[in-house]
PQR file of N, CA, C, O and H, with PARSE charges and radii, in Angstrom:
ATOM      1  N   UNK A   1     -11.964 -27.027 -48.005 -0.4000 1.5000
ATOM      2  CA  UNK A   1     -11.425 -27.386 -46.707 -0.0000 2.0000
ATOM      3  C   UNK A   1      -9.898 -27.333 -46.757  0.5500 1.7000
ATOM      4  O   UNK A   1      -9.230 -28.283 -47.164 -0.5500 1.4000
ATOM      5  N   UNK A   2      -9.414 -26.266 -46.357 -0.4000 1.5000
ATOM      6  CA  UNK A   2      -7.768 -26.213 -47.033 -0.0000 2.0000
ATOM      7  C   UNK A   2      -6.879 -26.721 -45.836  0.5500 1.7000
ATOM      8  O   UNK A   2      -5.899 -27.449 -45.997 -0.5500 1.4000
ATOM      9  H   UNK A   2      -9.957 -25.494 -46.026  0.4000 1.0000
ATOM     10  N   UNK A   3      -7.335 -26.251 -44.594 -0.4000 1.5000
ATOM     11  CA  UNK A   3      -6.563 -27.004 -43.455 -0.0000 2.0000
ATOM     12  C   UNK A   3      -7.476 -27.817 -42.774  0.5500 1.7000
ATOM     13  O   UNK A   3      -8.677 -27.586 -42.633 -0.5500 1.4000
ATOM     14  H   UNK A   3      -8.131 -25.661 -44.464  0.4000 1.0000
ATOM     15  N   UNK A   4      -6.685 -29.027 -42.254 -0.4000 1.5000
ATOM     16  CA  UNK A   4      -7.322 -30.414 -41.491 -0.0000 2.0000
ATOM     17  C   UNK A   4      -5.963 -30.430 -40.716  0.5500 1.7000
ATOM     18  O   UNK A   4      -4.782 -30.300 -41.041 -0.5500 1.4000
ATOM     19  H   UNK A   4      -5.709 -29.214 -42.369  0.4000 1.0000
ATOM     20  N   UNK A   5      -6.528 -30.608 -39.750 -0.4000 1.5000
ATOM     21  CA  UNK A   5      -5.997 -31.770 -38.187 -0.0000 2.0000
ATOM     22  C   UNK A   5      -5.444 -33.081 -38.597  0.5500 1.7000
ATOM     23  O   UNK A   5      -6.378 -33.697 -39.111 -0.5500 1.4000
ATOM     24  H   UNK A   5      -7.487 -30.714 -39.486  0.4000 1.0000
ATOM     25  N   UNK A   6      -4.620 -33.631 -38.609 -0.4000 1.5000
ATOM     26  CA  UNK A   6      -4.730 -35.054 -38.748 -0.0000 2.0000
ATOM     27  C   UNK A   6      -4.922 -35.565 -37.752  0.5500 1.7000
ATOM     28  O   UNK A   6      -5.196 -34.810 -36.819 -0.5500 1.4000
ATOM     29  H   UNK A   6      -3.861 -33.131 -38.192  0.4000 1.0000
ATOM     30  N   UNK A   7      -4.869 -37.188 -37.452 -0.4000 1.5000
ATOM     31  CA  UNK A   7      -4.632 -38.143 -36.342 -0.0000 2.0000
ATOM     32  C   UNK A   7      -3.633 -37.890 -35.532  0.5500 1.7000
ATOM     33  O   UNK A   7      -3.643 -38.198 -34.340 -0.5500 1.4000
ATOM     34  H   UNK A   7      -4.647 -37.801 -38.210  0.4000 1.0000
ATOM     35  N   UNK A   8      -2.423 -37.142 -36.283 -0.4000 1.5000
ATOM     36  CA  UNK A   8      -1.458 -36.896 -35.546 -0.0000 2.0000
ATOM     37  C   UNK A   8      -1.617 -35.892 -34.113  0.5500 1.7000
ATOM     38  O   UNK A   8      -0.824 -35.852 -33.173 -0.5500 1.4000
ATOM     39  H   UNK A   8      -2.415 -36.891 -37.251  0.4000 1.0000
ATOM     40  N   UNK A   9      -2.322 -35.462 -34.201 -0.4000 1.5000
ATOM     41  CA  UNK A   9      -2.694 -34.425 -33.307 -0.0000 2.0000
ATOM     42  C   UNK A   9      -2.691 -34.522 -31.604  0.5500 1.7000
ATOM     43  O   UNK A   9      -3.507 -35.292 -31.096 -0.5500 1.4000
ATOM     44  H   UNK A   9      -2.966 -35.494 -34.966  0.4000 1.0000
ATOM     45  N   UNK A  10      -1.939 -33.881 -30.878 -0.4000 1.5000
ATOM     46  CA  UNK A  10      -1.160 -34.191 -29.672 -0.0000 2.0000
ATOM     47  C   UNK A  10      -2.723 -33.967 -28.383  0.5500 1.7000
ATOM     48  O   UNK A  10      -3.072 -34.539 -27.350 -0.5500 1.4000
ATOM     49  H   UNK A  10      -1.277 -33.256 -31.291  0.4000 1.0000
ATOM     50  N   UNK A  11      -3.133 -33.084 -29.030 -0.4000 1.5000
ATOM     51  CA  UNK A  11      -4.404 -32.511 -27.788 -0.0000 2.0000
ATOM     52  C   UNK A  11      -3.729 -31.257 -26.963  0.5500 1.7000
ATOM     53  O   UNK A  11      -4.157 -30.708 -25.948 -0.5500 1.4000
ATOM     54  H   UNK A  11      -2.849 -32.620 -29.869  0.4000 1.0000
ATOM     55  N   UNK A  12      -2.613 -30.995 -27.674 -0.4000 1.5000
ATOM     56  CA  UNK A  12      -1.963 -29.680 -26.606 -0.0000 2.0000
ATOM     57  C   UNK A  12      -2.643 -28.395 -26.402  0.5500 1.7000
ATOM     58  O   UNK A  12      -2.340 -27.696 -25.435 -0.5500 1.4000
ATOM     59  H   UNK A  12      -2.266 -31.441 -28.498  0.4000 1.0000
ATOM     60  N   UNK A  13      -4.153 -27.791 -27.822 -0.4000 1.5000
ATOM     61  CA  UNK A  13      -4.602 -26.861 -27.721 -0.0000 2.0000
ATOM     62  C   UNK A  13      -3.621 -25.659 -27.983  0.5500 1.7000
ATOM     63  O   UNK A  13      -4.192 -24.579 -27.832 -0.5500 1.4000
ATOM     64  H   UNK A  13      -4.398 -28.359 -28.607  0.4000 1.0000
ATOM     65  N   UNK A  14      -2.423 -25.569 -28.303 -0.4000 1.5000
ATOM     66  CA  UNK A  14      -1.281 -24.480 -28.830 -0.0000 2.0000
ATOM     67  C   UNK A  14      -2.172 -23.916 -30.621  0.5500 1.7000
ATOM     68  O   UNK A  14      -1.755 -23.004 -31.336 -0.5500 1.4000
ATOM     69  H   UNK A  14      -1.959 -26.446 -28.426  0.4000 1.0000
ATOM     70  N   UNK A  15      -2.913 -24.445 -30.793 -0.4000 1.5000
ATOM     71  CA  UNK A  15      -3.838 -23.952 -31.898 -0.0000 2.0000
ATOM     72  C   UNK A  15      -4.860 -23.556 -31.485  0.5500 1.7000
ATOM     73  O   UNK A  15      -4.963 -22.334 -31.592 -0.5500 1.4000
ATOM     74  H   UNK A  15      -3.251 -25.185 -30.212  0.4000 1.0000
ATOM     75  N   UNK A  16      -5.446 -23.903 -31.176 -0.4000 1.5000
ATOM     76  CA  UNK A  16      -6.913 -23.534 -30.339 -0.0000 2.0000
ATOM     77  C   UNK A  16      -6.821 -21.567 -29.882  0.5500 1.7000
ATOM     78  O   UNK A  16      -7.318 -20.510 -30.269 -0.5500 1.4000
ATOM     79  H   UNK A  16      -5.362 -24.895 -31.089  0.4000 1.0000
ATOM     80  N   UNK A  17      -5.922 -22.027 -28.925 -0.4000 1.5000
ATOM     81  CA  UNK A  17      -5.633 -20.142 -28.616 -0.0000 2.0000
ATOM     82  C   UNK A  17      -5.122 -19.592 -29.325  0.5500 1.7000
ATOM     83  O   UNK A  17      -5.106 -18.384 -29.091 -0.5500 1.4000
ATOM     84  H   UNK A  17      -5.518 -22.886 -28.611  0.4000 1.0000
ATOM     85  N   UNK A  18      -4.409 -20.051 -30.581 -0.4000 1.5000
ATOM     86  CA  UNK A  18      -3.786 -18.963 -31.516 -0.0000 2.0000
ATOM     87  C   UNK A  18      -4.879 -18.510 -32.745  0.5500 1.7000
ATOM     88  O   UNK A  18      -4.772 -17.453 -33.366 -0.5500 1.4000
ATOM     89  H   UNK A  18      -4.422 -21.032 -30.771  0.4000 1.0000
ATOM     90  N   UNK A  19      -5.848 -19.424 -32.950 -0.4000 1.5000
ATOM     91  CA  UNK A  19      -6.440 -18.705 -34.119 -0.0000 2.0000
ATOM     92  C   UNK A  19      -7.191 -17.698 -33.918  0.5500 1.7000
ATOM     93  O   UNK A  19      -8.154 -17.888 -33.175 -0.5500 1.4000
ATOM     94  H   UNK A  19      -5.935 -20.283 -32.445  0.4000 1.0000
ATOM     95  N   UNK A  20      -7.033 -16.610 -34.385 -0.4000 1.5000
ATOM     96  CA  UNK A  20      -7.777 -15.337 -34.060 -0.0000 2.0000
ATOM     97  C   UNK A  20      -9.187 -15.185 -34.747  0.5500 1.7000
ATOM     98  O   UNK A  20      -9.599 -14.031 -34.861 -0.5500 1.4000
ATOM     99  H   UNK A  20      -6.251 -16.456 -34.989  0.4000 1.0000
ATOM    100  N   UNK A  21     -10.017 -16.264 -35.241 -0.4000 1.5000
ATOM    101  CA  UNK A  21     -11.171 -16.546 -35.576 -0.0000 2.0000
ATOM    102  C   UNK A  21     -11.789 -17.543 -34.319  0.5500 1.7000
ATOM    103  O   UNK A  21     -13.018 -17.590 -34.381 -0.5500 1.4000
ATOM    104  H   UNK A  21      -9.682 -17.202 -35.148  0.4000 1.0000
ATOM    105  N   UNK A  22     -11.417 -18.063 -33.593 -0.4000 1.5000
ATOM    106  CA  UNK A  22     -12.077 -19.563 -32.851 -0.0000 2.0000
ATOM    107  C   UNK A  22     -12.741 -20.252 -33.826  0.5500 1.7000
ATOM    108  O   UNK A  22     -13.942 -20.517 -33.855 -0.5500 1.4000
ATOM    109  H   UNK A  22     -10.419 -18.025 -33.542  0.4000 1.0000
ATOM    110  N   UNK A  23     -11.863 -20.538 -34.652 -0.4000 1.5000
ATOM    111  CA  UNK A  23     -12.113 -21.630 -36.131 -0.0000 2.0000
ATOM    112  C   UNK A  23     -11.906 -22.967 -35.195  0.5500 1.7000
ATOM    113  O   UNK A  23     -12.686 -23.891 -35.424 -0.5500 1.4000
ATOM    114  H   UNK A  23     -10.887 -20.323 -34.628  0.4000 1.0000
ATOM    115  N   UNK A  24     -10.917 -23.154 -34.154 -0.4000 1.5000
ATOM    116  CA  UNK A  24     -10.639 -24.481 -33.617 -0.0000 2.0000
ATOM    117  C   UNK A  24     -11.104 -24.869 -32.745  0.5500 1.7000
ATOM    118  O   UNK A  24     -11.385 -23.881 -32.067 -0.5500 1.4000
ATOM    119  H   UNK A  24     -10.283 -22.404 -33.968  0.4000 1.0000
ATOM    120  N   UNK A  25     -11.565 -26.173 -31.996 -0.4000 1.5000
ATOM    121  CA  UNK A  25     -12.406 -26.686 -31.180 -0.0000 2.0000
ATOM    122  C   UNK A  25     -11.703 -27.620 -31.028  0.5500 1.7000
ATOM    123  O   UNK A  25     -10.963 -27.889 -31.975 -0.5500 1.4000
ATOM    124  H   UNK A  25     -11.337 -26.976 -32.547  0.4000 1.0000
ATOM    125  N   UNK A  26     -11.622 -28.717 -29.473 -0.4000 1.5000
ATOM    126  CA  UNK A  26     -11.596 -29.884 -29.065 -0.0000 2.0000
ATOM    127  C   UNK A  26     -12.855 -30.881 -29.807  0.5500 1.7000
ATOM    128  O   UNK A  26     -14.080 -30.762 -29.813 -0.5500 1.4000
ATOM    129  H   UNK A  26     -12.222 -28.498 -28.704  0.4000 1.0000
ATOM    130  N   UNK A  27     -12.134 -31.675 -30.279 -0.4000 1.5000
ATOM    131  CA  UNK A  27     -13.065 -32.436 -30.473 -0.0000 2.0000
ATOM    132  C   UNK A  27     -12.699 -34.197 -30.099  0.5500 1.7000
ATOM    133  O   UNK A  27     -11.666 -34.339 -29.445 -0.5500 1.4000
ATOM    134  H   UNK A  27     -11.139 -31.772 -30.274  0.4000 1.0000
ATOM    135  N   UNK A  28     -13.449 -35.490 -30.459 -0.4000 1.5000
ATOM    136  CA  UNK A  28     -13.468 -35.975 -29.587 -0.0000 2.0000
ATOM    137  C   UNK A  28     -11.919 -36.896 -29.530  0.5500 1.7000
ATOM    138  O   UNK A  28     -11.665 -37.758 -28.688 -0.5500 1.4000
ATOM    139  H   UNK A  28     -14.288 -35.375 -30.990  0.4000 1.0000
ATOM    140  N   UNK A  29     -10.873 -36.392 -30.810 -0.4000 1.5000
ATOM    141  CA  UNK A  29      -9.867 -37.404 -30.428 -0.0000 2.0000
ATOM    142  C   UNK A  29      -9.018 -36.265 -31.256  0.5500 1.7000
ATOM    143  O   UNK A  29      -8.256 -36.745 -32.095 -0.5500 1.4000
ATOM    144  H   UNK A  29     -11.079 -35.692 -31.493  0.4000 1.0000
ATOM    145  N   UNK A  30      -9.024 -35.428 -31.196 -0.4000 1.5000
ATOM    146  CA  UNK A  30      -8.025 -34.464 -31.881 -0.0000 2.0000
ATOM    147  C   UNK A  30      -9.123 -33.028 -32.060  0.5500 1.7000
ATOM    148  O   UNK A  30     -10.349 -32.921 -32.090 -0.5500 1.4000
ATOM    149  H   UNK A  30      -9.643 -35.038 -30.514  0.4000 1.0000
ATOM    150  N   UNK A  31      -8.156 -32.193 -32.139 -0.4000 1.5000
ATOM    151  CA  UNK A  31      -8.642 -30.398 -32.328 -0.0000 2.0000
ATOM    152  C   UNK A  31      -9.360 -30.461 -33.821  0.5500 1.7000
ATOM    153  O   UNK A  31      -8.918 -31.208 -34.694 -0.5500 1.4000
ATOM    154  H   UNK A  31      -7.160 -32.280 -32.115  0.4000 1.0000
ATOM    155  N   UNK A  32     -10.715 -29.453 -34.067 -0.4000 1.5000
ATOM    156  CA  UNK A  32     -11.358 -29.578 -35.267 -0.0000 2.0000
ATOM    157  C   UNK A  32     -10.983 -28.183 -35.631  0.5500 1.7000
ATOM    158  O   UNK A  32     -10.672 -27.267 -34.870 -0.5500 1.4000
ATOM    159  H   UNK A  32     -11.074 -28.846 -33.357  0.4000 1.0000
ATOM    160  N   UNK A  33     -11.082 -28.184 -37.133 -0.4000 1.5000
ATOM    161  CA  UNK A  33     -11.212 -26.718 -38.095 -0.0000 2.0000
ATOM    162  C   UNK A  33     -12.555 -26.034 -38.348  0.5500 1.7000
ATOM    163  O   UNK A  33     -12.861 -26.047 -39.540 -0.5500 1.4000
ATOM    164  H   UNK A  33     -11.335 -28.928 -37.751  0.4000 1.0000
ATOM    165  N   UNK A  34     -13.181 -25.611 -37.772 -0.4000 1.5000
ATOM    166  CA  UNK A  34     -14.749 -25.107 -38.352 -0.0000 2.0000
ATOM    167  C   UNK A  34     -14.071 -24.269 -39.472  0.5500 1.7000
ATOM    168  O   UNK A  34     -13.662 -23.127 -39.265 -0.5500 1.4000
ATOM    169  H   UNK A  34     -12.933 -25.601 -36.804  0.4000 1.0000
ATOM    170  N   UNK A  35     -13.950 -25.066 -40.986 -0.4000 1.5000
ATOM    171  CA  UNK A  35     -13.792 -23.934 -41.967 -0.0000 2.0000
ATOM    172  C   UNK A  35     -14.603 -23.148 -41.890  0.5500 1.7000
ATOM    173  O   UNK A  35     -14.036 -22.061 -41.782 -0.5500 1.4000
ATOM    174  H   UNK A  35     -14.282 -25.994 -41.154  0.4000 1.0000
ATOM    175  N   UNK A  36     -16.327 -22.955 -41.870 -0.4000 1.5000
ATOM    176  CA  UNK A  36     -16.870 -21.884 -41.638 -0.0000 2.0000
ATOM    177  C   UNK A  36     -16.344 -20.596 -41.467  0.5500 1.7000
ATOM    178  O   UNK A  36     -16.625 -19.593 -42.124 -0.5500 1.4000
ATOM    179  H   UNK A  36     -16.788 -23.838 -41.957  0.4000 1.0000
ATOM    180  N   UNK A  37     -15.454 -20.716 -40.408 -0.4000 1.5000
ATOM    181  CA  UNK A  37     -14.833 -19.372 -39.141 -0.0000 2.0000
ATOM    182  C   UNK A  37     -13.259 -19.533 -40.030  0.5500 1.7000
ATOM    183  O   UNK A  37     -12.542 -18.544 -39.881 -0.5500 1.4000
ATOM    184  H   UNK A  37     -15.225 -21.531 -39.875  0.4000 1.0000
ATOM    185  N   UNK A  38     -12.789 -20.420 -40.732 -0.4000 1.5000
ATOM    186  CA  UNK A  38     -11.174 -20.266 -41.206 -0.0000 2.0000
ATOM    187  C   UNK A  38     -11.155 -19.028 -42.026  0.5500 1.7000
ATOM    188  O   UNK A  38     -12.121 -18.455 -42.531 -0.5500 1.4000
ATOM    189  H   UNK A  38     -13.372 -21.224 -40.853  0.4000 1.0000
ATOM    190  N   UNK A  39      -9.767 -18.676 -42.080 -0.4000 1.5000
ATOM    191  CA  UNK A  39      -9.913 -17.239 -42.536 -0.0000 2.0000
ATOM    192  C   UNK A  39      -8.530 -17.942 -43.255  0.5500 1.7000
ATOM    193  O   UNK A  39      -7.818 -17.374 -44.083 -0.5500 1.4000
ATOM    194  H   UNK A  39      -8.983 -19.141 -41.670  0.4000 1.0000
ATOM    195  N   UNK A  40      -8.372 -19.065 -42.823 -0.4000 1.5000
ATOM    196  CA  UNK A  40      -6.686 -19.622 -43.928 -0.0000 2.0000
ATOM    197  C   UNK A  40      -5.355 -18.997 -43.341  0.5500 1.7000
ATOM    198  O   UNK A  40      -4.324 -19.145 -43.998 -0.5500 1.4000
ATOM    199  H   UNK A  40      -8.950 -19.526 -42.150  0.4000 1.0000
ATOM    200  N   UNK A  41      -5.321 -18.365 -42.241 -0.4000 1.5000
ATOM    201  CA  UNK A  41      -4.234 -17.329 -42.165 -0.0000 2.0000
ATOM    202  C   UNK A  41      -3.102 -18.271 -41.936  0.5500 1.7000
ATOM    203  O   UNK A  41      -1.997 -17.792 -42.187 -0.5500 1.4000
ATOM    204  H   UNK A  41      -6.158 -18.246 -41.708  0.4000 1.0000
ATOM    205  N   UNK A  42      -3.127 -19.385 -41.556 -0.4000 1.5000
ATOM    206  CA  UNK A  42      -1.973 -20.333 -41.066 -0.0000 2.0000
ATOM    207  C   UNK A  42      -1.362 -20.389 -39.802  0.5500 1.7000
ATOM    208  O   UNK A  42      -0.388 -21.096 -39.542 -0.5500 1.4000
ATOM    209  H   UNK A  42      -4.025 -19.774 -41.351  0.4000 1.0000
ATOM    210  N   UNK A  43      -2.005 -19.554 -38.929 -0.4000 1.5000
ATOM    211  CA  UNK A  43      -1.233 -19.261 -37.637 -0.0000 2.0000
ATOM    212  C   UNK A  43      -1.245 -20.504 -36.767  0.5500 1.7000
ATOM    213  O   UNK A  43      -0.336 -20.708 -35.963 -0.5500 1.4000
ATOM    214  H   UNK A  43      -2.796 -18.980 -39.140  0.4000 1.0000
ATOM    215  N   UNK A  44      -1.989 -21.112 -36.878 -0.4000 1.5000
ATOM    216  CA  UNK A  44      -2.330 -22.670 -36.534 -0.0000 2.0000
ATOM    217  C   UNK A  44      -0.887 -23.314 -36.662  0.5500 1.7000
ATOM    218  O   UNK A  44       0.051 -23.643 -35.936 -0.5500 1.4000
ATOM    219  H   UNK A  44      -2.728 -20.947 -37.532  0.4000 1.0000
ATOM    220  N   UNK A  45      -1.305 -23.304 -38.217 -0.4000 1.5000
ATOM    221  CA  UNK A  45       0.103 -24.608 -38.355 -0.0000 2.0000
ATOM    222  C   UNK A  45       1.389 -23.995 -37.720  0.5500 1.7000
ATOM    223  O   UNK A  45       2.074 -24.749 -37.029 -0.5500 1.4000
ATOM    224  H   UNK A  45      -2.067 -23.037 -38.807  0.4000 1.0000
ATOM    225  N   UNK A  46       1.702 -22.969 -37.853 -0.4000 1.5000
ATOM    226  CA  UNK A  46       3.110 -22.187 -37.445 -0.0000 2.0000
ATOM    227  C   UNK A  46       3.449 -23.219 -35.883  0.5500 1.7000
ATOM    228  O   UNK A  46       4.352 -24.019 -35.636 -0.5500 1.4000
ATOM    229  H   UNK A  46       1.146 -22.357 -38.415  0.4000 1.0000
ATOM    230  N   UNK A  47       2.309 -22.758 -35.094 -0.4000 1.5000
ATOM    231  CA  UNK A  47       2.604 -23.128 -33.223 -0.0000 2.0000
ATOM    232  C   UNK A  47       2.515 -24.611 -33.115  0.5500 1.7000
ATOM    233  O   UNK A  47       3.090 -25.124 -32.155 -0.5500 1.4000
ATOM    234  H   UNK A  47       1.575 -22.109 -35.295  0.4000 1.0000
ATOM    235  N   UNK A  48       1.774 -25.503 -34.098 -0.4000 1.5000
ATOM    236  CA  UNK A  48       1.614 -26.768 -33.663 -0.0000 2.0000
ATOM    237  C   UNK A  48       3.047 -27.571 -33.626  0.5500 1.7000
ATOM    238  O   UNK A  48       3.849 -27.557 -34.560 -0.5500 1.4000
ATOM    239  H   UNK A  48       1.307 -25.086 -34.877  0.4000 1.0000
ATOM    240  N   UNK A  49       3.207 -28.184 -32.547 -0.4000 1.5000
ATOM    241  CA  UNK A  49       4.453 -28.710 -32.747 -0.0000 2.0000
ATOM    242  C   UNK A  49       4.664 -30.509 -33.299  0.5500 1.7000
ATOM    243  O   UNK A  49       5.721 -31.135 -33.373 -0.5500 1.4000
ATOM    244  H   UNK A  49       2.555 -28.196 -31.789  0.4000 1.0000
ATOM    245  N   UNK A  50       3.737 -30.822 -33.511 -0.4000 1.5000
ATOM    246  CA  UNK A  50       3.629 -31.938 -33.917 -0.0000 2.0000
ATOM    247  C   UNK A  50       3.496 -31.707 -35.685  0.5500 1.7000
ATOM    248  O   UNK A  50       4.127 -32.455 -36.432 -0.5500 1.4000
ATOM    249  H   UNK A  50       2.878 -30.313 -33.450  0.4000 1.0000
ATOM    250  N   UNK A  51       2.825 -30.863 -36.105 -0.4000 1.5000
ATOM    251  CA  UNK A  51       2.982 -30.340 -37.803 -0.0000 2.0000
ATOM    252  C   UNK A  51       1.747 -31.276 -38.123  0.5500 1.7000
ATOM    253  O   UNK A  51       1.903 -31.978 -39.122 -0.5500 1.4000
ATOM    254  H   UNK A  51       2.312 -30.255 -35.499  0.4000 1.0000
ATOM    255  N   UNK A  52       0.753 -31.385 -37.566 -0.4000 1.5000
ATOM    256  CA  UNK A  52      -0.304 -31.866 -37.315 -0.0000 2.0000
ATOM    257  C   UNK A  52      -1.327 -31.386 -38.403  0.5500 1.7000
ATOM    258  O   UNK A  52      -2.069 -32.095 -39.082 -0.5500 1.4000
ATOM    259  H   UNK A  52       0.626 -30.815 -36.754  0.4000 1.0000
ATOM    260  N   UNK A  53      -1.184 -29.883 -38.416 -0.4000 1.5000
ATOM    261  CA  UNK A  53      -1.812 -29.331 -39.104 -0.0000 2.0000
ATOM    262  C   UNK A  53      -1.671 -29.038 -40.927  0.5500 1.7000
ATOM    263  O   UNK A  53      -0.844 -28.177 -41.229 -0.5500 1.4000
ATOM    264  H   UNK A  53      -0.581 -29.307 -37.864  0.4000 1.0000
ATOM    265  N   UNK A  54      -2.108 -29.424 -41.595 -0.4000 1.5000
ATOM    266  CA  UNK A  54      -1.904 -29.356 -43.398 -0.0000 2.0000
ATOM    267  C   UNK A  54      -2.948 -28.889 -43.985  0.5500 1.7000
ATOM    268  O   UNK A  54      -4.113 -28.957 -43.592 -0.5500 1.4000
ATOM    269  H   UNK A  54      -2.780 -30.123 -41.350  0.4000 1.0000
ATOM    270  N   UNK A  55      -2.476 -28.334 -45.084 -0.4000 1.5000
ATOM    271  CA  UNK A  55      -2.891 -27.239 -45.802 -0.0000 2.0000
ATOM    272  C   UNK A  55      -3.993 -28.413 -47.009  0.5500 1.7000
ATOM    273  O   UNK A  55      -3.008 -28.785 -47.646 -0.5500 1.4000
ATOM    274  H   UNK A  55      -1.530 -28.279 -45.404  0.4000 1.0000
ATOM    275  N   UNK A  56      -4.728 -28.887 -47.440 -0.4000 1.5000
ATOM    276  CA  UNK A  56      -5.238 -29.795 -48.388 -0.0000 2.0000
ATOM    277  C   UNK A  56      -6.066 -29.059 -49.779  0.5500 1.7000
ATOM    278  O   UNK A  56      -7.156 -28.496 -49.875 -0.5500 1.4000
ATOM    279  H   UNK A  56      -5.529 -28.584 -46.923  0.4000 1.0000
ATOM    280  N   UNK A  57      -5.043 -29.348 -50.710 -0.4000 1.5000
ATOM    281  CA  UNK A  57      -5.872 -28.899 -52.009 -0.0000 2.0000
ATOM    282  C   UNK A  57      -7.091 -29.097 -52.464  0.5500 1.7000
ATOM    283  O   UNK A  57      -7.439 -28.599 -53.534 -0.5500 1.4000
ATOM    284  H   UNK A  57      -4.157 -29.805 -50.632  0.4000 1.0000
TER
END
């Protein structure tokens, strides 16, 4: 699971439309990662403006 959402997460959806997999979803108190569909590319974290998004070893 290399990227997670935190709590921090605004609800702006500026991730949601950028991942070119639809790895991301609304979910019920912040945006989810279906690693399934992650492809890791990072384009996520780049647009989020809160930095919401982290990479987890």
């Amino acid at each position: 699971m290399p990227y997670i959402i935190t709590e921090e997460c605004l609800m702006c959806a500026a991730c949601e439309s950028e991942c070119p997999n639809g790895a991301i979803y609304e979910g019920e108190d912040t945006y989810v990662i279906d690693q399934d569909k992650c492809e890791e590319c990072g384009d996520c974290v780049e647009v989020c403006p809160n930095e919401a998004i982290i990479f987890v070893e």
